[in-house]
N, C-alpha and C positions, 0 to 999 in steps of 0.2 A: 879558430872554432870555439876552445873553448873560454877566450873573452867576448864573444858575442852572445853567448850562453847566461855569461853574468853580467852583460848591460841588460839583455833580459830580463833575470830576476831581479835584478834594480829599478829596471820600470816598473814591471808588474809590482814592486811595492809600493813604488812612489802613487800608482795609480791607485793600490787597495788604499794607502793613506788618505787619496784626496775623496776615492766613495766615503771613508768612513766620516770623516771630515763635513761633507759634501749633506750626508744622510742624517746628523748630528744637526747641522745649521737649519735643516727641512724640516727635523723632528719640532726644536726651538719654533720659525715659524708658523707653523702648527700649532703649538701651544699660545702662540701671542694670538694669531688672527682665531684662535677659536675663542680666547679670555675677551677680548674686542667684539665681537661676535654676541654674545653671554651679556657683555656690557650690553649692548646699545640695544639689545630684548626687555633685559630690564629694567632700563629706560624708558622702551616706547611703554610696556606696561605698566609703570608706574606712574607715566603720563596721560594713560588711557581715560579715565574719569574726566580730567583737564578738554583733553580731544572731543571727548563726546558732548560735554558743556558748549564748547566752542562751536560745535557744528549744528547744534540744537538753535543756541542762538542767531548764529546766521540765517539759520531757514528760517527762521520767525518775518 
C-alpha cells in the first residue's frame, strides 16, 4: 500500500515536471509566432506605398 502511494507522488511529479516544461515551450512559442506576427505587419506596411503604386498602375 504504501509503495503504491510513492509511485504515486512520483508520477504526480513527473507529470507537474512535464506541465511546467510543456507551459514554458507554449510560452516560447508564443513569443516567436507573436515577433513573426509584428514582423510580417511591418512589412506589409512599409510596403504599402509600393502596393498602392502597383495597383494604381495596373488599373490605368
Amino acid at each position: 500500500m504504501e509503495h503504491n502511494k510513492m509511485e504515486r507522488r512520483e508520477d504526480n511529479r513527473r507529470m507537474a515536471r512535464y506541465r511546467d516544461e510543456s507551459s514554458a515551450a507554449a510560452t516560447a512559442w508564443k513569443i516567436v509566432g507573436g515577433t513573426v506576427l509584428a514582423l510580417a505587419a511591418v512589412t506589409v506596411i512599409a510596403a504599402l506605398p509600393d502596393i498602392k503604386r502597383y495597383i494604381k498602375i495596373s488599373m490605368m
